[in-house]
N, C-alpha and C positions, 0 to 999 in steps of 0.2 A: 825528522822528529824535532830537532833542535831549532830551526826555523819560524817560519811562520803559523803551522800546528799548534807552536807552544804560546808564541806571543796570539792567536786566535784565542787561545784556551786560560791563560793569566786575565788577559783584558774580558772574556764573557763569564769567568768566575769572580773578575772582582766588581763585573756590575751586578750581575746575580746578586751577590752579597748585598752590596748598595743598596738593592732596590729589597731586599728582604728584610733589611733593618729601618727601610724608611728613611732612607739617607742621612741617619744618624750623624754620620761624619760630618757633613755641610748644615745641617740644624745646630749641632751644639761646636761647631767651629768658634765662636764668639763666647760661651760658655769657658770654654779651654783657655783661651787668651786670658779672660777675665781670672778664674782660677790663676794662670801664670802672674799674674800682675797684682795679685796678694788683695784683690777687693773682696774677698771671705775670710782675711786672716783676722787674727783679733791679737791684743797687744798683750790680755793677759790670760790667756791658753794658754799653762805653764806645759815644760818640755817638748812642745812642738819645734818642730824647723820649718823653714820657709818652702812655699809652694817649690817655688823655683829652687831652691836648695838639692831638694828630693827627685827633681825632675831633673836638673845635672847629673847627680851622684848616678841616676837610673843610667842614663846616659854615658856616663863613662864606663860603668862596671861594662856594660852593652856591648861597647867600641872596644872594652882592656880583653873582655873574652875573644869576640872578632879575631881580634890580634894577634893573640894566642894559638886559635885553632886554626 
């Protein structure tokens, strides 16, 4: 079960998905980067934090639970 079964069944659920979003992922891939690289920020949007800011913090809280559990 742990085998092959399951890596058949990850790899044809996660193109299912792919292909049922329209390959969303690989469309707005360059969208995301942009986003990350602050070319939507604006200088006087008061109390905002930076794209990349928010996208760390995601990321450790992410990695500090991981760790945890």
């Amino acid at each position: 079960m742990w085998g092959t079964p399951l890596l058949i069944l990850l790899l044809g659920g996660g193109l299912y998905f792919t292909v049922y979003s329209r390959f969303v992922p690989f469309r707005y891939f360059r969208h995301g980067i942009d986003i990350l690289r602050g070319k939507y920020d604006s200088a006087t949007d008061p109390g905002d934090i930076p794209h990349y800011q928010a996208l760390s913090s995601a990321l450790a809280s992410t990695v500090g639970m991981g760790n945890i559990s």
